[in-house]
Structures are given as C-alpha cells and as structure tokens.
C-alpha positions as CSV (number, residue, x, y, z in Angstrom):
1,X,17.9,95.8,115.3
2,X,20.9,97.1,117.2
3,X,23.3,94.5,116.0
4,X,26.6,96.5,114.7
5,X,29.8,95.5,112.9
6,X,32.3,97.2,115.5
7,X,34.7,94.3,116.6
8,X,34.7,92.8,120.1
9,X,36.7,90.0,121.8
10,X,36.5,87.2,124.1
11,X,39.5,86.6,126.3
12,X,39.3,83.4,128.5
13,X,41.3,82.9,131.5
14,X,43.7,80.5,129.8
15,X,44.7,82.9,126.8
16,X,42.9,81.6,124.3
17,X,40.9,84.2,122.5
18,X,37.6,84.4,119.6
19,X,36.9,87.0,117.8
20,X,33.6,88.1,116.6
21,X,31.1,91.3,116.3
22,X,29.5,93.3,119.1
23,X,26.0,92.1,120.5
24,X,23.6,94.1,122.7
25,X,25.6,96.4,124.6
26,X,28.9,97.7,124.0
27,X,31.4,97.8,127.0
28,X,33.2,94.9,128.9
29,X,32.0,92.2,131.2
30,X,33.6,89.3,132.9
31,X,32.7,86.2,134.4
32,X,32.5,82.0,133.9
33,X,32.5,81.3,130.8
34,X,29.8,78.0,130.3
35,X,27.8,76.4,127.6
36,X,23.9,75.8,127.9
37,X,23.2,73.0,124.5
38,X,19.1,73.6,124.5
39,X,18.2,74.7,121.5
40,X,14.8,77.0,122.7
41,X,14.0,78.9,125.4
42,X,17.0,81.4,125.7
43,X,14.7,84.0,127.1
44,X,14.3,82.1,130.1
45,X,18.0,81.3,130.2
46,X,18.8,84.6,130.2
47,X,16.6,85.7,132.7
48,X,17.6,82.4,135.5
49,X,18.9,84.2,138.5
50,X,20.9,80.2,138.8
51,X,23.3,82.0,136.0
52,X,24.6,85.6,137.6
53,X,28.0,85.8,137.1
54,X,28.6,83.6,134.4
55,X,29.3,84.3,130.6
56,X,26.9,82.3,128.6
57,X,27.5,80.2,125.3
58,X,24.7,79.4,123.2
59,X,25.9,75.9,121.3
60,X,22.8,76.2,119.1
61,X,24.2,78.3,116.1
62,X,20.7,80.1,115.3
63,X,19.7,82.4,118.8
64,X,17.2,85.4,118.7
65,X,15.0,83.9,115.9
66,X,11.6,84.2,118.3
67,X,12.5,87.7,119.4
68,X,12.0,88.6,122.9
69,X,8.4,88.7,124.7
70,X,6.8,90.0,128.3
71,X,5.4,86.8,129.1
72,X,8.2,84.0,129.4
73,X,11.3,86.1,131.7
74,X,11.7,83.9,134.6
75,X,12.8,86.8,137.0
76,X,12.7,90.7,136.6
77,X,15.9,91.3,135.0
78,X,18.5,89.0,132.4
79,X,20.9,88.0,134.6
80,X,23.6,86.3,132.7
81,X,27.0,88.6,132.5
82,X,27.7,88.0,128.9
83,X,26.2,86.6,126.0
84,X,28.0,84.4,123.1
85,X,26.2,83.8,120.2
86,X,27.1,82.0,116.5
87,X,24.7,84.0,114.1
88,X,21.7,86.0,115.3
89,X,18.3,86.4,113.4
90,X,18.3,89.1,111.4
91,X,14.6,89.7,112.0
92,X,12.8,88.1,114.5
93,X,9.3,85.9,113.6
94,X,6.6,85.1,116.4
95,X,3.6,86.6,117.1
96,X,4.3,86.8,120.5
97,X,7.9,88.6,119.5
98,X,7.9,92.4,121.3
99,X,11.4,93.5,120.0
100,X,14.8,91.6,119.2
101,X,16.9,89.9,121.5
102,X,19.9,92.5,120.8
103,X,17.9,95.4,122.0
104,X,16.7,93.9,124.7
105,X,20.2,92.7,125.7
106,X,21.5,96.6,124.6
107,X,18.5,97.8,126.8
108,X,19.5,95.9,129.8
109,X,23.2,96.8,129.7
110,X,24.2,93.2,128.7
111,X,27.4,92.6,126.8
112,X,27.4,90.8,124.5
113,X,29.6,88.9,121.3
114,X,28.2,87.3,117.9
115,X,29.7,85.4,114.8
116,X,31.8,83.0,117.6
117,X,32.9,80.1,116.6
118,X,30.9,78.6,119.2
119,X,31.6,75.0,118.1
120,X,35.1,75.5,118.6
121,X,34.7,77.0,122.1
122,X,32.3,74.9,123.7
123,X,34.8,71.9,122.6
124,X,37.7,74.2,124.3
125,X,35.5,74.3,127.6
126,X,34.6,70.7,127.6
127,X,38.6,69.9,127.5
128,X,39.7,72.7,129.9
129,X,36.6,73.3,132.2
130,X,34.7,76.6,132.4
131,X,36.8,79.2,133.4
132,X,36.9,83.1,133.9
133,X,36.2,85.1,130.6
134,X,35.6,88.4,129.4
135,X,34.0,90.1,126.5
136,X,35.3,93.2,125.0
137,X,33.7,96.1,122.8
138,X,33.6,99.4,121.6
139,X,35.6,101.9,123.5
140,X,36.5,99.0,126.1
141,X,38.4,97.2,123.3
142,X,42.2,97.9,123.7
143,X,44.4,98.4,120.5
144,X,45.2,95.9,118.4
145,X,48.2,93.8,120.0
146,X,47.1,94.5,123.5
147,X,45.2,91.6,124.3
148,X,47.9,90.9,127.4
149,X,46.4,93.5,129.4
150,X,43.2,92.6,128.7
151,X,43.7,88.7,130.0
152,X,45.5,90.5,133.5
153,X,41.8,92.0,133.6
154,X,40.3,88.4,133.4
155,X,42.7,87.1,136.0
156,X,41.9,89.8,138.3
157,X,37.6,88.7,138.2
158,X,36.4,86.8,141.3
159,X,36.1,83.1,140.5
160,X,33.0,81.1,141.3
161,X,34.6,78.6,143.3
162,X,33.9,80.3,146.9
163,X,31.3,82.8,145.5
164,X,28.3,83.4,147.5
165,X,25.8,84.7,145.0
166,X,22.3,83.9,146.4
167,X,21.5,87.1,148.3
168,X,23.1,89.2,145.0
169,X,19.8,87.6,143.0
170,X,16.8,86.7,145.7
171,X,14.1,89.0,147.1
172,X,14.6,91.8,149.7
173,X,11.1,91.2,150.9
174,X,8.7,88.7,151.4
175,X,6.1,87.8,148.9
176,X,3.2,85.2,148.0
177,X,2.1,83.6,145.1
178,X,-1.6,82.8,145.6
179,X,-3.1,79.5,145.0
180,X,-5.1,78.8,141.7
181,X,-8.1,78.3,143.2
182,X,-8.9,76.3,146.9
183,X,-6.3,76.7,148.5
184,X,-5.0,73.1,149.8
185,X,-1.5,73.8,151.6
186,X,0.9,76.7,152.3
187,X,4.7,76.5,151.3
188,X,7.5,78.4,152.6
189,X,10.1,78.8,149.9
190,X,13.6,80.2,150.3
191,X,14.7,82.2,147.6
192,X,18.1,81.4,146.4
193,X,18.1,82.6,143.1
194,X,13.9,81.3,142.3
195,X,12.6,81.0,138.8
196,X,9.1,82.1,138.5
197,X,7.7,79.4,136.9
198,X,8.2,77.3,140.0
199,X,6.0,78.6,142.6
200,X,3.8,79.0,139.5
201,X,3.4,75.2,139.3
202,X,3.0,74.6,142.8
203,X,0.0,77.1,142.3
204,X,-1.5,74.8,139.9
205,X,-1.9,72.2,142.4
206,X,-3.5,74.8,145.5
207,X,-0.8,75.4,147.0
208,X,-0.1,79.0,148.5
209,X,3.5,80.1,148.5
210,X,4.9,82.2,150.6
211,X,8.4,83.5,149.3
212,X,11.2,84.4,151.3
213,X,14.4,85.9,151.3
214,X,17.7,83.7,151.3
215,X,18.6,85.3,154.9
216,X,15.0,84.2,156.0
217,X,15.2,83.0,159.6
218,X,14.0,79.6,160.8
219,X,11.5,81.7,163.0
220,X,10.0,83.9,159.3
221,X,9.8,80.8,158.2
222,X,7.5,78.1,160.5
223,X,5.9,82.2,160.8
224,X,4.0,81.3,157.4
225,X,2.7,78.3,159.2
226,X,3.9,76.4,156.4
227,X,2.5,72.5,155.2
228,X,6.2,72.7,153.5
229,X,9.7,74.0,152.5
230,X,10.8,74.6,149.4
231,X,14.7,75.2,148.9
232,X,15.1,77.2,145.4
233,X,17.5,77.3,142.6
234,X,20.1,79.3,142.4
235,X,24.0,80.5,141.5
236,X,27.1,80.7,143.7
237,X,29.1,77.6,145.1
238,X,27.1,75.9,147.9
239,X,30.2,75.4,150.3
240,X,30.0,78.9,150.5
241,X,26.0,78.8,151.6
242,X,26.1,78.0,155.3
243,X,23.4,80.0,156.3
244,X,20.7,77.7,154.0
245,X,22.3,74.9,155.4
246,X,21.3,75.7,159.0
247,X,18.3,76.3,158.6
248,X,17.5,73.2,156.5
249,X,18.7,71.7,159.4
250,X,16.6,73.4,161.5
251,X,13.6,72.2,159.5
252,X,14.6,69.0,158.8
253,X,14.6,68.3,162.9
254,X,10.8,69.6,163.2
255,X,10.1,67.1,160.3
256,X,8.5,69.5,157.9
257,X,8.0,68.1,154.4
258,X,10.9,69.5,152.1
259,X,11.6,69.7,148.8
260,X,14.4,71.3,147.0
261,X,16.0,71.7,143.1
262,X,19.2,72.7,141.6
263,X,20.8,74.7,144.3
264,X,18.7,73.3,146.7
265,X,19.4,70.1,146.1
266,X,23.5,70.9,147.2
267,X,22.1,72.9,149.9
268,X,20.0,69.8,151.3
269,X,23.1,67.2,150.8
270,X,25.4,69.5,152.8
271,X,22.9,70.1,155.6
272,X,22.6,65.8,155.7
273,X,26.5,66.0,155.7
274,X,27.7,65.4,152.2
275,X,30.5,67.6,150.5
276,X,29.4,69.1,146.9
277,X,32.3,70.2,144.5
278,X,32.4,71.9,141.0
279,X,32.3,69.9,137.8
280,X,34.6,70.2,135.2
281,X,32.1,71.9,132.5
282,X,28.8,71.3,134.4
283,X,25.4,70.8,133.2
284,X,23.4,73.0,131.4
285,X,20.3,72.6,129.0
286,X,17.4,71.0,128.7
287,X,18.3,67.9,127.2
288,X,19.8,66.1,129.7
289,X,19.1,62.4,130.7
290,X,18.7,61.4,134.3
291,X,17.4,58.3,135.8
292,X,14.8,58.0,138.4
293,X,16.2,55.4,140.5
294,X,13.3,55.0,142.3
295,X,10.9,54.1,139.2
296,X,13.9,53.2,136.5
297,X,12.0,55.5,134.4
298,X,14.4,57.5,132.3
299,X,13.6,61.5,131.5
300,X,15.0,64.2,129.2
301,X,15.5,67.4,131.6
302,X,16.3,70.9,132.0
303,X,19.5,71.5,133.8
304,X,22.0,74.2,134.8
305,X,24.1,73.6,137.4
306,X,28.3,73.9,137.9
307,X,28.4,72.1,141.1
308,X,27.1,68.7,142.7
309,X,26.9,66.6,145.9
310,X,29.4,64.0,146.2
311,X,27.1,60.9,147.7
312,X,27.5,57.5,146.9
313,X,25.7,55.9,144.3
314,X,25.3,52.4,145.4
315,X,24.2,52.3,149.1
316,X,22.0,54.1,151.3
317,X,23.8,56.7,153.9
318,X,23.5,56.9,157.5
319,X,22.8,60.6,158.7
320,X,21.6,62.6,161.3
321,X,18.5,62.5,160.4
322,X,18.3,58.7,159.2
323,X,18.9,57.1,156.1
324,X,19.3,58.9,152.7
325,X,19.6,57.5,149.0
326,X,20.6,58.5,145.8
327,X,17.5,58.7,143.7
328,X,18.3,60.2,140.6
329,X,21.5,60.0,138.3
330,X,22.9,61.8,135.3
331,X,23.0,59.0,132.7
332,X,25.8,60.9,130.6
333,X,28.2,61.1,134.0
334,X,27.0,59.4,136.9
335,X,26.1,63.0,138.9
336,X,24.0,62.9,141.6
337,X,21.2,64.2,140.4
338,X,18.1,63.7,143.6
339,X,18.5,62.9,147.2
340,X,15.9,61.1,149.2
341,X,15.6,60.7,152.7
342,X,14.0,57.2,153.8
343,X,12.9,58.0,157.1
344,X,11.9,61.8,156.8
345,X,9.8,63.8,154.1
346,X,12.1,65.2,152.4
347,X,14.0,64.8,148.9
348,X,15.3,67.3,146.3
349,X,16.5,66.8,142.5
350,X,19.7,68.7,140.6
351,X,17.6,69.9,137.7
352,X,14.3,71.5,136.8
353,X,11.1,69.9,136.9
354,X,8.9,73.4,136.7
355,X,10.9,73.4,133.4
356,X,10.4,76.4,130.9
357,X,10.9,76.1,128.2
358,X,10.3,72.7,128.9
359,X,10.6,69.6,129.1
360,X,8.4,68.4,131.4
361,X,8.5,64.8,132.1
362,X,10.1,65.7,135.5
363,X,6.7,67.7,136.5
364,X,5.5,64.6,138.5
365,X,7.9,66.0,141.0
366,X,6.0,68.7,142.2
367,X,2.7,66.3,142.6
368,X,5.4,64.0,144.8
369,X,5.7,66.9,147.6
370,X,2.0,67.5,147.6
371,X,1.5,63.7,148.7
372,X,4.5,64.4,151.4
373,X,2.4,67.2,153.0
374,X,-0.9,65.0,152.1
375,X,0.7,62.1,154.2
376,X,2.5,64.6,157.1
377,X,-1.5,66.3,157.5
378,X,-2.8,62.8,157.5
C-alpha cells in the first residue's frame, strides 16, 4: 500500500475547495472535474481514453476494494488526470488482484485525493456543472492560507469546451484485431479514443478489424477494403473534430455500413448537420436508463459522455443523405442518446454497448451492424 497521510487539496474553478489525504502520486494535476456513479469497474474507467483530461469523482464511497489486475485495462495506460476517492480499501481482496489501486495510480504518475466528501461534491457539480479542478500534494501544496494562488493555477488550465483530444489518446499506427474464428466481414474503425473491449466484441461475431488512426484518410480507410465503419469513443468536444466529420461524410456518400458510439455518435450527428453542445454535468456510469425507440425496450447502460447532439426528438430530419431519426433517449433527461438514418446503413448510440464492466443489455447493438453489412453484401 502506498496510501500516506500527507495532506492534499482540491481547488475547483469556482473557489470552492475539499480537503482530504494524498492518493497515488504526489504532485499536482488539473483538469474537468466530473462524477462517474457505477459502483464497479473503476479499472476500466480509469483506463477509457473517452476521459483524458478530466479529474474523476468516484460517487461510490468504497473504491480499490478488487485491487488492480492485467486483464480488464481498456487501453495501455490510465488515462484519467486525477482521481477523487471517499475511503479506499485498505487491503485489496480478489484473486485476480495484482497490486492496489494506489500503487498502480503512484506507478503511473496519477494524482490523486482520498477521504473527499464525495457526496458533497458531486451534489456541488450537479448544481454548478463540471468545471476545471485541480488536486494538490506534497511539495506542490502551497502554505497554509495560499489557496488564491493555487485557484489562478486552475483558471489558467485549458477548458474542455473547444479541446480537441482525440489524436492526444488514439493510435500512431495501424493495427488489427483478428476475427475469432471464420472470418465473416472486415471493419475499418477510427480510433478516437477506442476501448478495447470493442473491437473485441466485434471479434466475437467474425469480424476482422482493422484499426486506424484518428487522422486516417478516406483513402487508408476503403484501403482495408472494409464490409464497415466503425467511429470510436472518445474525449474532447466534437465541434472541435472536423476532420472525423469529413470523412464520415465521405463514407456516408459511398454508402458503407456505419456504426458509431459515444464520440462517434456526435461525430456522426455533425457530419448529417446537427450541432452537439456540452451538458451541464454529463453522463457517466453504468447505470443509466435509455430507451430504444425503435423497440420501446428500456436498458440499463454504461455511459460517459460531457457532450451530445442537439436533434429533435419527435420527428424525423431531412439531411443530406435522407432521412434521420432519434432512436434512443436518456430516460432521466431527454439526451439524444442514438441516431438512425432511414434511408442509409448507418446509426450510432451515445453510450456503450461493448460495456465493461458491464451491463450488457445494449450488446444487441453490435449483432445490428453485422445484419447492416449482411443486408449491404446481399
């Protein structure tokens, strides 16, 4: 265990400050302060490219109890900026457990805070809206009573509004993901930020896919010979994204089956000529309900996303290439939470249905672009 007793401090952007105990690594760190409300599968949170930049907050009080293993990370590295906990395990208990989740936080150079009121702050971001923070510790703690310059410090950190993040987090190079098995159809995906677990459960179903870079050209793409597109997850605000968007609509003309989450999803409304804009708090967890407006089925889902696509609800829209509906919604807010396009193959959802550490009743999804390709081959 590398969990001390030396005092550290989180300053938000408004002035309001919580004190607490350092956690991980010692030092300084600023970014968005948001709060993901599942209560498992923090490994994977902390390892989604979708939250660079942004300064974590556990709501569940109890984090670090499973310890930390080689087998669930959803990219190569933790990505998060900063890390706010209640009360971490003193000793973590599974039998998959390789060390603690403070030394692999210390290990990684992640700064980190524990003993938060987290309660208090989470209800302080749902009434103000996520907003800049930064964590203090150790020799980057200022003396007592000078918690002014510290805030000037916060101020001065980029926001996310404007921040494009996706080449910060994808691959440099291109790489595939074999099928498991026959191999049945070939997908380009565009990295934006890509979990692992995603072209993982296209895998499942025989599908080969190829893995690009988010500066991947229309050209390196149909250069896979792809069956279908895949647009990615990932962080950043999607106004600032206009390369993606171009080349969506460059595949959306030569009618290639496309399917997109999270990021992707904002990426595909803005290339069909929707706005997107930032939510107050945002989503992020994985126990979220969304409705299926297709099926009026109702399902619990894992979400992280600060931005959304500003489409209306009620009718279909008229766009350049045809008609597009809303066809999922966030039952707690009315968020646009899936686009569908009625006279091309092509949809996307705003949350995950590859889903670690779950839930899954979204996994269908993935089974809904294999019988897009299986009617485009047809």
């Amino acid at each position: 265990m590398t969990t001390t007793t030396a005092p550290a401090l989180l300053v938000l952007e408004d002035g309001r400050t919580f004190r607490g105990r350092a956690y991980g690594a010692a030092g300084e760190t600023f970014g968005e302060a948001v709060f993901a409300t599942g209560m498992t599968g923090y490994q994977e949170t902390l390892t989604d490219p979708s939250y660079h930049r942004q300064v974590v907050v556990m709501t569940a009080p109890h984090i670090g109890n499973t310890g930390v293993n080689d087998e669930d990370p959803e990219s190569r590295r933790i990505w998060v900026a900063g890390y706010v906990v209640r009360d971490p395990a003193r000793t973590p208990s599974n039998w998959r457990s390789r060390r603690s989740l403070d030394e692999e936080l210390a290990a990684q150079g992640v700064v980190g805070i524990s003993g938060v009121d987290t309660r208090a702050l989470t209800r302080h971001l749902r009434e103000r809206g996520a907003m800049r923070a930064g964590i203090f510790s150790g020799e980057a703690l200022a003396r007592p009573g000078d918690e002014a310059s510290l805030l000037a410090r916060v101020l001065a950190a980029p926001p996310m509004t404007g921040a494009h993040l996706a080449p910060e987090v994808a691959t440099t190079e291109p790489y595939v993901i074999p099928a498991d098995g026959e191999r049945r159809f070939t997908v380009a995906a565009i990295d934006l930020g890509i979990k692992g677990m995603t072209p993982r459960r296209m895998a499942e179903r025989g599908i080969e896919v190829h893995v690009l870079p988010a500066t991947a050209t229309l050209e390196q793409i149909y250069a896979t010979g792809p069956d279908g597109v895949f647009l990615s997850n990932g962080p950043g605000d999607p106004a600032a994204a206009d390369h993606p968007v171009a080349v969506t609509r460059g595949v959306l003309d030569r009618g290639t089956p496309l399917f997109g989450i999270c990021f992707g999803n904002q990426i595909l409304g803005r290339a069909l000529g929707f706005g997107t804009f930032k939510l107050k708090y945002g989503h992020r967890g994985i126990n979220q309900p969304v409705k299926d407006l297709t099926t009026g089925k109702v399902e619990v889902t894992a979400h992280n996303h600060g931005f959304a696509v500003d489409a209306p609800l009620d009718a279909a829209s008229d766009t350049p290439f045809g008609r597009v509906a809303v066809s999922h919604v966030c039952l707690n807010d009315n968020v646009v939470e899936g686009l569908r396009l009625l006279d091309r193959p092509a949809f996307s959802v705003q949350y995950h249905p590859e889903a670690a550490a779950g839930p899954h009743d979204a996994a269908y999804l993935f089974d809904r672009f294999v019988s897009l390709m299986e009617g485009e081959r047809a």
